[in-house]
N, CA, C and O of each residue as an XYZ file, in Angstrom:
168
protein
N       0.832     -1.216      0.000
C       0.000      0.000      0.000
C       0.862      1.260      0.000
O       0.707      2.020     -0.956
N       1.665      1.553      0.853
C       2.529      2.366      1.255
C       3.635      2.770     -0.458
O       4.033      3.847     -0.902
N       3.780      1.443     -0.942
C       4.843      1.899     -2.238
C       3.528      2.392     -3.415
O       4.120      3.068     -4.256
N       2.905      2.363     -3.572
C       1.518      2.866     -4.167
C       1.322      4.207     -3.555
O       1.242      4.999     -4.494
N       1.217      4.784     -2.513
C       0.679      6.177     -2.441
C       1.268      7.412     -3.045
O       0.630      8.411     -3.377
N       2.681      7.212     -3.158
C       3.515      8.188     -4.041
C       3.161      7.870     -5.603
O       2.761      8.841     -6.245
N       3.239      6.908     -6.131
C       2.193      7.024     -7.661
C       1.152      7.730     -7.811
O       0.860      8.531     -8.699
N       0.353      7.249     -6.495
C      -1.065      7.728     -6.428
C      -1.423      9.633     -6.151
O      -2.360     10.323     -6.552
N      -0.397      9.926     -5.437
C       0.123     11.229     -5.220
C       0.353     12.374     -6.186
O       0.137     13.585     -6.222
N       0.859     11.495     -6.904
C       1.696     12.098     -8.082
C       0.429     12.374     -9.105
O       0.099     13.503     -9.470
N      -0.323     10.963     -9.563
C      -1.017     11.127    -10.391
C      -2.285     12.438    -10.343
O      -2.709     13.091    -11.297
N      -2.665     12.524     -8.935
C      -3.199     12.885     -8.041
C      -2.931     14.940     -8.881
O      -3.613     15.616     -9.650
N      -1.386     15.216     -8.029
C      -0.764     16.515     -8.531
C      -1.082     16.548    -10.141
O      -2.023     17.159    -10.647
N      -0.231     15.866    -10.753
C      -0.245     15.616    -11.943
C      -1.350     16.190    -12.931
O      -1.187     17.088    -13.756
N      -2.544     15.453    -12.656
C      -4.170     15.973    -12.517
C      -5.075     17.503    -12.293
O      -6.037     18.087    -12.791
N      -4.011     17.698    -11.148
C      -4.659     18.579    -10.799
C      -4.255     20.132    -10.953
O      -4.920     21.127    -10.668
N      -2.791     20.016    -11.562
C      -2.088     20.925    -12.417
C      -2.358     20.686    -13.637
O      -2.302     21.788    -14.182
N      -2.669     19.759    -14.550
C      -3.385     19.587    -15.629
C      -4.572     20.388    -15.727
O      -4.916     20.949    -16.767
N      -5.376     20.454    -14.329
C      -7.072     20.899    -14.800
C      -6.314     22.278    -14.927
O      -6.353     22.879    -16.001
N      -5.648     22.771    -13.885
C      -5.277     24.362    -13.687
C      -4.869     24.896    -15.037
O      -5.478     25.834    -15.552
N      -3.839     24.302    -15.615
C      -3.382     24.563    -16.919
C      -4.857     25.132    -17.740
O      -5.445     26.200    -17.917
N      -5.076     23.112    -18.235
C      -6.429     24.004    -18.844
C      -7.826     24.937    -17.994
O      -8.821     25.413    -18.541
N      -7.613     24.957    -17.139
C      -9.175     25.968    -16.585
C      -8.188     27.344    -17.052
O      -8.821     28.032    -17.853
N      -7.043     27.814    -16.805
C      -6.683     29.008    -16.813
C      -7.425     30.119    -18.239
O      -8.110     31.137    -18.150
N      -6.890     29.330    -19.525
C      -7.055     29.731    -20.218
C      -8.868     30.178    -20.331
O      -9.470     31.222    -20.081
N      -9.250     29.010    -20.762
C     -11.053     28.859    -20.312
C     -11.430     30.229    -19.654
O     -11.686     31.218    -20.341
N     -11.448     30.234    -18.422
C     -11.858     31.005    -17.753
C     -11.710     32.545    -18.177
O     -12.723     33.245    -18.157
N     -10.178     33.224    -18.653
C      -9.730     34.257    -19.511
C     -10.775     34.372    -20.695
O     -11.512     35.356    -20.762
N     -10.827     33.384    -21.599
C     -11.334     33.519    -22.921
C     -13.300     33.505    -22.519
O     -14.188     33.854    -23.296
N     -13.526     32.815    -20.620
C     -15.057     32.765    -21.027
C     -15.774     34.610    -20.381
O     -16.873     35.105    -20.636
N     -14.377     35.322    -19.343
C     -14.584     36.435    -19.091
C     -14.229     37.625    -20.438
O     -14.865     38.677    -20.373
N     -13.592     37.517    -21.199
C     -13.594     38.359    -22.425
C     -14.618     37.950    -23.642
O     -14.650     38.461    -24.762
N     -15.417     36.932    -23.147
C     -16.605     36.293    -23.864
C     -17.744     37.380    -22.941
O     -18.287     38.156    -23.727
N     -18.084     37.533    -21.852
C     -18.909     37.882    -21.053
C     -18.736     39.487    -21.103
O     -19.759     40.162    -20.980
N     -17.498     40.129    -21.277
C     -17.307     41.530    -21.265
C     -17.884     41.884    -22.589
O     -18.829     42.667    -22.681
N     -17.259     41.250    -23.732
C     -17.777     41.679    -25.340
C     -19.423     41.333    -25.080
O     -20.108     42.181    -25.653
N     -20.197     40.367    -24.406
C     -21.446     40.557    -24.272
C     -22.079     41.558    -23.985
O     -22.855     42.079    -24.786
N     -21.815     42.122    -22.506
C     -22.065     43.091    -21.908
C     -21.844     44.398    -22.368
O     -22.383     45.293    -21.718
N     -20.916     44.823    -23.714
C     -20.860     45.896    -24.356
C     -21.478     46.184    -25.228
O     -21.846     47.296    -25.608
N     -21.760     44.543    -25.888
C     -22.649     45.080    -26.883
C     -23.978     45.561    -26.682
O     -24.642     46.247    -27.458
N     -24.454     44.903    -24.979
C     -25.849     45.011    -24.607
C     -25.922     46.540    -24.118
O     -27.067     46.952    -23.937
N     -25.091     47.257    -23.927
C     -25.264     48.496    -23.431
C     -25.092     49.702    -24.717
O     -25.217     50.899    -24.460
């Protein structure tokens, strides 16, 4: 069990700097999606 949790760890990080990577962008491109909305509505 114990030689398994550092794989599991890893995969774990691995993952979860993966989502960050991709959410970063996303999130940028869905707030300059939401601003060009909001300009055109005004």
């Amino acid at each position: 069990f114990w030689d398994l949790l550092p794989d599991v760890m890893y995969t774990f990080l691995f993952a979860f700097i993966l989502a960050l990577l991709i959410e970063g962008p996303f999130r940028r491109m869905e707030k300059m999606l939401t601003n060009k909305r909001l300009h055109d509505k005004s």
